[in-house]
Backbone and ligand atoms as CSV (ligand in chain L), in Angstrom:
chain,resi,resn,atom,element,x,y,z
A,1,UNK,N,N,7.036,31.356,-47.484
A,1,UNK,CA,C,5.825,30.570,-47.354
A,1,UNK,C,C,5.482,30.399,-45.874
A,2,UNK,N,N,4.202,30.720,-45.556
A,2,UNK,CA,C,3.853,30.712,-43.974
A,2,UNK,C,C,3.519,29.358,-43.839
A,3,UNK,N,N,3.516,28.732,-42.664
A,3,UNK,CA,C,3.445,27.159,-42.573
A,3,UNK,C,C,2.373,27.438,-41.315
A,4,UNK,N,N,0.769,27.059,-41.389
A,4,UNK,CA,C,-0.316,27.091,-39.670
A,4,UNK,C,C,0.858,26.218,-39.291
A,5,UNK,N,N,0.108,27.490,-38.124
A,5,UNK,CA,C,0.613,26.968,-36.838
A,5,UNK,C,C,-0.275,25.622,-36.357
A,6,UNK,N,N,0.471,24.532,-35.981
A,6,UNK,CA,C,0.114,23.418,-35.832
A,6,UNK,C,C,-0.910,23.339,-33.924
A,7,UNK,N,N,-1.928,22.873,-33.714
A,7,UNK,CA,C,-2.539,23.156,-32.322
A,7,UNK,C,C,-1.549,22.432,-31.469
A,8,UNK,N,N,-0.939,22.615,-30.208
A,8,UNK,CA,C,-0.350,21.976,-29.594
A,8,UNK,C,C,-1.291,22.026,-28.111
A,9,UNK,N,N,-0.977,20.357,-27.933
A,9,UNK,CA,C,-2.200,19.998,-27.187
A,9,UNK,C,C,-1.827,20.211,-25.892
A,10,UNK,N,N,-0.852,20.084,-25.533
A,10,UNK,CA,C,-0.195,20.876,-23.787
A,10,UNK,C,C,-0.245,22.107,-23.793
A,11,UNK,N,N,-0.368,22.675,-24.942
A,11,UNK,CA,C,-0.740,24.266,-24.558
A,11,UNK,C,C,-2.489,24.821,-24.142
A,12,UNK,N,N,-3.083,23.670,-24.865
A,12,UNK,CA,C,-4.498,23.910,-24.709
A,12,UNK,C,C,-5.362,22.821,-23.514
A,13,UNK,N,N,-4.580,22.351,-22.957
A,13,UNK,CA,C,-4.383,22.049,-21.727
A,13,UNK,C,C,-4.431,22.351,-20.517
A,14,UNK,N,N,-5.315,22.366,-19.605
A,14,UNK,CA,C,-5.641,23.390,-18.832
A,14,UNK,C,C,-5.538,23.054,-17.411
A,15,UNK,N,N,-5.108,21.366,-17.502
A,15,UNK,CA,C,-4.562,21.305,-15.817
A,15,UNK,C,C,-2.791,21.532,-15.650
A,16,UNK,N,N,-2.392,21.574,-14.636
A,16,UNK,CA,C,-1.469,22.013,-14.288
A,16,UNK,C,C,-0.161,21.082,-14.195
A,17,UNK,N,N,0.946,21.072,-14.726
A,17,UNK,CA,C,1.548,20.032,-14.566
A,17,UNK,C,C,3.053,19.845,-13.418
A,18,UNK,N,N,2.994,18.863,-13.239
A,18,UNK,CA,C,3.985,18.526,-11.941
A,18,UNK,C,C,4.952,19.151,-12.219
A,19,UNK,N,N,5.886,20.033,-11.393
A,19,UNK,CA,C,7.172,20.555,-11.600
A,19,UNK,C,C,8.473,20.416,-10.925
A,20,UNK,N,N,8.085,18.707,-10.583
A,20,UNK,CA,C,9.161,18.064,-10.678
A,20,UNK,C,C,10.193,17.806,-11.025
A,21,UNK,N,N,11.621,18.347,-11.066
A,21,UNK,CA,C,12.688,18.459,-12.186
A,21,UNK,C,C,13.641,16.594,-11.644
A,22,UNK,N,N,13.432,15.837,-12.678
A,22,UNK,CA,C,13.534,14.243,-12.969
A,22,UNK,C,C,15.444,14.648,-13.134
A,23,UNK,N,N,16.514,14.201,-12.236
A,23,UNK,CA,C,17.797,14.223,-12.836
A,23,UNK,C,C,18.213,13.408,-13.865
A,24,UNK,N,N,19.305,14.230,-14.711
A,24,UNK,CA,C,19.694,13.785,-15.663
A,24,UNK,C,C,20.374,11.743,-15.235
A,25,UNK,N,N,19.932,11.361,-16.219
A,25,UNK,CA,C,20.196,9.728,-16.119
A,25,UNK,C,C,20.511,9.420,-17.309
A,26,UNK,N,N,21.705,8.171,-17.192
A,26,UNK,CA,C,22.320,7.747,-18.374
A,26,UNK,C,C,21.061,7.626,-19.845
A,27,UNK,N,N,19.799,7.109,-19.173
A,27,UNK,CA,C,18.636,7.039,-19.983
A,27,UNK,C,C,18.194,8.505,-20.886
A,28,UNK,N,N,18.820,9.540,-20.112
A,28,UNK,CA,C,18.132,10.903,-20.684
A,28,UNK,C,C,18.499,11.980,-20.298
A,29,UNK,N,N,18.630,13.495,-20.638
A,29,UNK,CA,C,18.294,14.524,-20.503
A,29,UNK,C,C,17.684,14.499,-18.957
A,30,UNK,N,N,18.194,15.524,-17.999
A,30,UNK,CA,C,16.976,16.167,-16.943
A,30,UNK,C,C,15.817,16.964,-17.717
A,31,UNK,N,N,14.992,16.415,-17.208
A,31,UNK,CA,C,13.695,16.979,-17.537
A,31,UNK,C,C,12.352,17.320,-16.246
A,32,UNK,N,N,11.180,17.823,-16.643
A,32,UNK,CA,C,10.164,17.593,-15.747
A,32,UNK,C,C,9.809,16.525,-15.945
A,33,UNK,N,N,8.807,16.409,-14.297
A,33,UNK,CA,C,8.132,15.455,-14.426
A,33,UNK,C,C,6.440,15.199,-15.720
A,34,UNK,N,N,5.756,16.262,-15.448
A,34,UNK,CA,C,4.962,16.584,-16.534
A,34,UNK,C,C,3.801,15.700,-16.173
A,35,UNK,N,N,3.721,14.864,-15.124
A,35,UNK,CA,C,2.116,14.249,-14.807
A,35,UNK,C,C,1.559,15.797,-14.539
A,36,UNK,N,N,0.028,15.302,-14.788
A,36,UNK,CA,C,-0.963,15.938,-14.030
A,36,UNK,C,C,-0.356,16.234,-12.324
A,37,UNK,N,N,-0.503,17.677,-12.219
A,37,UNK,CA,C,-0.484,17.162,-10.669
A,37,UNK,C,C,-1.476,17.789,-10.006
A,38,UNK,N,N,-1.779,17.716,-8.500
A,38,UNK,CA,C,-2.977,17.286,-7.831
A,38,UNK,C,C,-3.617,19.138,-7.720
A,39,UNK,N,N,-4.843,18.751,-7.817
A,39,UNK,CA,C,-5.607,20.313,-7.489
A,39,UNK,C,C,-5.022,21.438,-6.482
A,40,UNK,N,N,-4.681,22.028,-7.247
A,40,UNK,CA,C,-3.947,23.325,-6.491
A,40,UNK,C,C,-2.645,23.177,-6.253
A,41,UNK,N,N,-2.189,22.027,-6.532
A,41,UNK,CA,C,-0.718,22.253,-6.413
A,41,UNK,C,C,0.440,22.185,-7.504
A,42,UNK,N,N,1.871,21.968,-7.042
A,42,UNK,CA,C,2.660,21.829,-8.499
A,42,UNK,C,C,3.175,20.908,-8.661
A,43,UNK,N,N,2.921,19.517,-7.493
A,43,UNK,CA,C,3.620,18.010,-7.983
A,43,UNK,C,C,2.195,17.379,-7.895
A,44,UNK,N,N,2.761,15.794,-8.669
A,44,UNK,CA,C,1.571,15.344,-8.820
A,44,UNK,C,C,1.573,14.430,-7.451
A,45,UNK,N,N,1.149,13.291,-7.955
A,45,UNK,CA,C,1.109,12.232,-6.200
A,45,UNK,C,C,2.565,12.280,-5.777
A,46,UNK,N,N,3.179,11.548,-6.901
A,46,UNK,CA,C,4.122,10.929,-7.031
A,46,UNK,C,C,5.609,11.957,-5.916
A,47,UNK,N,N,4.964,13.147,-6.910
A,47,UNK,CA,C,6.191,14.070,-6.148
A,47,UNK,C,C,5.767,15.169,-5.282
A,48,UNK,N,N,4.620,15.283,-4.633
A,48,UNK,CA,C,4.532,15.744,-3.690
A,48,UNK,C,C,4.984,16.003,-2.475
A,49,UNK,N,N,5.311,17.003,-1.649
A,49,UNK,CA,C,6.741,16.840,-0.375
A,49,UNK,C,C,5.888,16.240,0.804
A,50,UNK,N,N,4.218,16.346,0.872
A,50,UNK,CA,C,3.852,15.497,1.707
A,50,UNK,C,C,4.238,13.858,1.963
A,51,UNK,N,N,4.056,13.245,0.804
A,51,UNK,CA,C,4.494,11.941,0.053
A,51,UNK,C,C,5.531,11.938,-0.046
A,52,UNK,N,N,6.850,12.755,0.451
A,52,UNK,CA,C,8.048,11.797,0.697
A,52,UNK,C,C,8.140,11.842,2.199
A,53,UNK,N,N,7.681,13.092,2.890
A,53,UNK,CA,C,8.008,13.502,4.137
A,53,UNK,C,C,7.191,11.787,4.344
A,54,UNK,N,N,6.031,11.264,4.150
A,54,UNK,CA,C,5.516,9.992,5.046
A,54,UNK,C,C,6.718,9.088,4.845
A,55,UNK,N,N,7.133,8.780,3.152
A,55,UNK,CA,C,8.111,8.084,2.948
A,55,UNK,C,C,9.493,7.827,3.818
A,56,UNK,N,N,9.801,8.965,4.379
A,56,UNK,CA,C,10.573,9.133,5.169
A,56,UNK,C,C,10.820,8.996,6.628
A,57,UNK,N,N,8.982,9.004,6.869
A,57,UNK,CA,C,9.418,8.831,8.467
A,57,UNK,C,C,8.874,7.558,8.466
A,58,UNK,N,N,8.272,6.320,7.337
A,58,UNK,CA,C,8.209,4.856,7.509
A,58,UNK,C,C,9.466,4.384,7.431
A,59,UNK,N,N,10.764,5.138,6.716
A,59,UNK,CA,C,12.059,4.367,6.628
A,59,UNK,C,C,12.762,4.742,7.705
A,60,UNK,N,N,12.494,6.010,8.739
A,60,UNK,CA,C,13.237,6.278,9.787
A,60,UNK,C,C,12.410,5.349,10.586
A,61,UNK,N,N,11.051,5.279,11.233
A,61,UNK,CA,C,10.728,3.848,12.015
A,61,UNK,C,C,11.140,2.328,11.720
A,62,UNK,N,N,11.464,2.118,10.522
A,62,UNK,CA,C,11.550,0.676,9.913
A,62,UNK,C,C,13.655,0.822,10.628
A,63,UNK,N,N,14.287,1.681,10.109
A,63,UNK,CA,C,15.597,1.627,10.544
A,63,UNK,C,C,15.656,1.538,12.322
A,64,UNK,N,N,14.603,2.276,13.157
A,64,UNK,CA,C,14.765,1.959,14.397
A,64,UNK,C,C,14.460,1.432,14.692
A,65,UNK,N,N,13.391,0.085,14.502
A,65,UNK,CA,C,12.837,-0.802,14.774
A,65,UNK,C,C,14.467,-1.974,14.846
A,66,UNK,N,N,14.533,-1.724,13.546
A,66,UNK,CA,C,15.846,-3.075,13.277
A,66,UNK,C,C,16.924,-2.514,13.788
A,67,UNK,N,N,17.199,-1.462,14.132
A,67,UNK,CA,C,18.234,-1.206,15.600
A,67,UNK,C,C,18.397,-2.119,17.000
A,68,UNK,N,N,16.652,-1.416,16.862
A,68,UNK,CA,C,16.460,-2.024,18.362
A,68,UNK,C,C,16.395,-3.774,18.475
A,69,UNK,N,N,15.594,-4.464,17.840
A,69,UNK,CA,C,15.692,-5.509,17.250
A,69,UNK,C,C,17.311,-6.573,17.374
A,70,UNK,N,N,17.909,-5.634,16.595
A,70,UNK,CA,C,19.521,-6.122,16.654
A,70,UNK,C,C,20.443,-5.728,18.005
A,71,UNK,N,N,19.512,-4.644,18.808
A,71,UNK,CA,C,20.368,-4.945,20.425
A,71,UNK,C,C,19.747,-5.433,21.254
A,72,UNK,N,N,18.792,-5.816,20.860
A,72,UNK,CA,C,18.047,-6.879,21.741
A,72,UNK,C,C,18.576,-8.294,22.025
A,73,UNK,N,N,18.990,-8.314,24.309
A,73,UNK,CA,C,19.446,-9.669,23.900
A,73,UNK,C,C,18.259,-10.554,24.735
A,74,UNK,N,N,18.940,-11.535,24.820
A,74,UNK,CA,C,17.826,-12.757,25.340
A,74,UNK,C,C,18.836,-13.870,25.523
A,75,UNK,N,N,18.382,-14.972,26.628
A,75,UNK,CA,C,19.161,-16.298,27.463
A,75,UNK,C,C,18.812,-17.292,26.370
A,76,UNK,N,N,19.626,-17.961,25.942
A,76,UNK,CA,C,19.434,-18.933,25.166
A,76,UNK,C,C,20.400,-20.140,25.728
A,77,UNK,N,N,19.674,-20.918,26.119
A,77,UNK,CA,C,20.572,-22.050,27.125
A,77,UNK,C,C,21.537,-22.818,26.275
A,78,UNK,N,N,22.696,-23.177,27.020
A,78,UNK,CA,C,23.509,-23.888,26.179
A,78,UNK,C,C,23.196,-25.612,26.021
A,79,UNK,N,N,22.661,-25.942,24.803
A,79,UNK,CA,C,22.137,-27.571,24.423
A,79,UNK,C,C,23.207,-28.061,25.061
A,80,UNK,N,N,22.938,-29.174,26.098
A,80,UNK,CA,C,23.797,-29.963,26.127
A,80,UNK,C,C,23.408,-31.736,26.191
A,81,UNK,N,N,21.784,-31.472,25.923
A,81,UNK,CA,C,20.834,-32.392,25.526
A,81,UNK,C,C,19.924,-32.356,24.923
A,82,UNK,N,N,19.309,-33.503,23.962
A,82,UNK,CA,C,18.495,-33.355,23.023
A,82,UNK,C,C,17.227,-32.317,23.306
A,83,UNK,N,N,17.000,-32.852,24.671
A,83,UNK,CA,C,16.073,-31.591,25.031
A,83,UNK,C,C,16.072,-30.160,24.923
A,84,UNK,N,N,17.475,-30.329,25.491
A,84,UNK,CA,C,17.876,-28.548,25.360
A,84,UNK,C,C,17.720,-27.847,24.375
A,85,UNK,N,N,18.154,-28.986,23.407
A,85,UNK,CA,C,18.735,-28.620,22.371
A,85,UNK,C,C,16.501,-28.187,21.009
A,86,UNK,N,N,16.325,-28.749,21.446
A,86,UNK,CA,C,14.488,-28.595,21.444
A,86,UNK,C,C,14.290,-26.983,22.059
A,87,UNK,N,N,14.699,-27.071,22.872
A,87,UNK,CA,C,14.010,-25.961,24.110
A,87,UNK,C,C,14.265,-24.571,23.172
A,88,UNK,N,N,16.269,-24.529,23.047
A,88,UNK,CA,C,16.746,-23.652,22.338
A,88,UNK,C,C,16.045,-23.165,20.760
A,89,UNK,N,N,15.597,-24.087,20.456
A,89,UNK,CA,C,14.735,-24.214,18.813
A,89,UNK,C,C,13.646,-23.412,18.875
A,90,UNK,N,N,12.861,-24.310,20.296
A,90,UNK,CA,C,11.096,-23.392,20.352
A,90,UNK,C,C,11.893,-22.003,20.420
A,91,UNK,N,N,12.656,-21.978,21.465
A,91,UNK,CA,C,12.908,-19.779,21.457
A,91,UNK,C,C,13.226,-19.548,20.375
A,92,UNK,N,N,13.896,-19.615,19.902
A,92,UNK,CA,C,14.404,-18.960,18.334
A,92,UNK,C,C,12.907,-18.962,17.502
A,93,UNK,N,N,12.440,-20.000,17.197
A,93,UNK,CA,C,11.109,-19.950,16.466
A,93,UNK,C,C,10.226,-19.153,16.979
A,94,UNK,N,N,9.552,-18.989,18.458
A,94,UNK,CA,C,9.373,-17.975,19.319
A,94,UNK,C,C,9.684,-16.529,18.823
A,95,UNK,N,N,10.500,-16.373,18.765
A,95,UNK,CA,C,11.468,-15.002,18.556
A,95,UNK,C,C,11.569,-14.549,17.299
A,96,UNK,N,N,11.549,-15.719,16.488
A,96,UNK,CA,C,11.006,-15.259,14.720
A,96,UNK,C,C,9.542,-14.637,14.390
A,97,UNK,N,N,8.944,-15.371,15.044
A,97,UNK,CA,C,7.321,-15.277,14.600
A,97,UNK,C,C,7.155,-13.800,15.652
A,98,UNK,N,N,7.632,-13.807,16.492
A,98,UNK,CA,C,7.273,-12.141,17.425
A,98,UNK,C,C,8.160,-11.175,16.746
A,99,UNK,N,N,8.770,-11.458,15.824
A,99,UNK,CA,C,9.754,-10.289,15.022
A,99,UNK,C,C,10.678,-9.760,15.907
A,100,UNK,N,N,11.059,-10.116,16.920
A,100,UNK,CA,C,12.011,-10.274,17.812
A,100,UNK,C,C,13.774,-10.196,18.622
A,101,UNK,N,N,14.009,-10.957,16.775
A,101,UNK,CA,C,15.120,-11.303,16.272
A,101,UNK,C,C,15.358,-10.621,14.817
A,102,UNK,N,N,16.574,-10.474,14.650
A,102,UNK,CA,C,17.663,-9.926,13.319
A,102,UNK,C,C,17.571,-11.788,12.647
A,103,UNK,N,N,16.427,-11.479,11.133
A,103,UNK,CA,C,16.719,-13.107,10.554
A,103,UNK,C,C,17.966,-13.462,10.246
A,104,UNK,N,N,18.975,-12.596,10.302
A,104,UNK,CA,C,20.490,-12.934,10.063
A,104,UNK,C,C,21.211,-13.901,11.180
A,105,UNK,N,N,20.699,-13.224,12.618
A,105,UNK,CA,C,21.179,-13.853,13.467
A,105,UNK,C,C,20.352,-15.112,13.750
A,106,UNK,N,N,19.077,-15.014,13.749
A,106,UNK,CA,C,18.667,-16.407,14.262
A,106,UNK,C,C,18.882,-17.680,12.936
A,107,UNK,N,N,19.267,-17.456,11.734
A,107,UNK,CA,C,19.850,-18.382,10.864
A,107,UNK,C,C,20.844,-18.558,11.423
A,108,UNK,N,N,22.112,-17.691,11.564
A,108,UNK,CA,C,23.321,-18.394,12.150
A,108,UNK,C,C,22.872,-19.165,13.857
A,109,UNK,N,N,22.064,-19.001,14.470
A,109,UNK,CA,C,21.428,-19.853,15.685
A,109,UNK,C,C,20.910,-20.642,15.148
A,110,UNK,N,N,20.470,-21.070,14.729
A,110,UNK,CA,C,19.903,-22.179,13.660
A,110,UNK,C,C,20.835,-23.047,13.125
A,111,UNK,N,N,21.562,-22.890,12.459
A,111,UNK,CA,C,23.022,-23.287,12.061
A,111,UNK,C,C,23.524,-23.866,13.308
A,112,UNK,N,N,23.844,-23.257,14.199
A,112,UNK,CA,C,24.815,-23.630,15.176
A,112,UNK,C,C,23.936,-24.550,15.810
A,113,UNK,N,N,22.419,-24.253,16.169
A,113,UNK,CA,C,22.281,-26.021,17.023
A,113,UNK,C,C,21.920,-27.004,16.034
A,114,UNK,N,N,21.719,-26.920,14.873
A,114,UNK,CA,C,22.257,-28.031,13.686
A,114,UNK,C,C,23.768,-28.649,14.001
A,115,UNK,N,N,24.531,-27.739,14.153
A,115,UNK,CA,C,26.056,-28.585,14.674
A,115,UNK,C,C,25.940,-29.136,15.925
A,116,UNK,N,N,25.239,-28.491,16.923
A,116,UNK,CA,C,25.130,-29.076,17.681
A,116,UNK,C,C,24.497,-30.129,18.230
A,117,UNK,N,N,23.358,-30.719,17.057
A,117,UNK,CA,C,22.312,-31.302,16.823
A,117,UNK,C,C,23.193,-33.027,16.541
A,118,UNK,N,N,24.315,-32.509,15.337
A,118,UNK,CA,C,25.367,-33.395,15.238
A,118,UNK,C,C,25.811,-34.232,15.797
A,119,UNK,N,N,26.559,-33.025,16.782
A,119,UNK,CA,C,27.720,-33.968,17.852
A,119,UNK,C,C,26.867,-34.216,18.688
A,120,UNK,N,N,25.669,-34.127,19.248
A,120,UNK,CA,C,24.801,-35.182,20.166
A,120,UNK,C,C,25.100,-36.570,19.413
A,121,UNK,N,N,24.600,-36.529,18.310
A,121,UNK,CA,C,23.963,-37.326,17.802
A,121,UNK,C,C,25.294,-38.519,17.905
A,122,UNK,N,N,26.463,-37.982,17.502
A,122,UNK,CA,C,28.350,-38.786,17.711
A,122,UNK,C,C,28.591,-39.333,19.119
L,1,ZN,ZN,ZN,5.609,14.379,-10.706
């Protein structure tokens, strides 16, 4: 018994699809990607090598930025009065808002003239 052939709609389909190969993941099989992809080519946005090459050089500037950032030093006076201890605050806040500072380090500076904020206060 002959069974029609059923129309299959990716065959009659006439844009081109991304040929993206997706690695195998606990979720699935490796497969393609299978979007549409962009006029004249064989990935779609998503996987295009233009679109990672940008991807790539915003995460190589973003990593040297916070290099430089984190060897960056600066005078931060030692509080040994309430004033100082003010003075030391505006820079750090200073130095946050100019992106300046590693937020890791100026929390632990923060921290520390809180203790030091303390023993004035004793
Ligand atoms: Zn794709």
């Amino acid at each position: 018994m002959n069974h029609p052939v059923q129309p299959n709609h990716r065959d009659q389909d006439i844009r081109a699809l991304c040929t993206h190969l997706i690695p195998p993941a606990p979720s699935g099989p490796a497969h393609l990607c299978g979007s549409p992809a962009l006029l004249g080519q064989a990935f779609c946005y998503y996987h295009h090598p233009a679109r990672r090459a940008d991807t790539n050089r915003d995460a190589y500037r973003t990593r040297c930025r916070d290099r430089r950032i984190a060897r960056q030093s600066f005078n931060l006076p030692l509080p040994t009065s309430r004033r100082e201890l003010q003075h030391s605050l505006s820079e750090i806040i200073s130095l946050i808002s100019t992106n300046q500072i590693d937020l890791r380090r100026a929390s632990l500076l923060i921290h520390a003239l809180q203790v030091a904020s303390k023993n004035l206060r004793e």
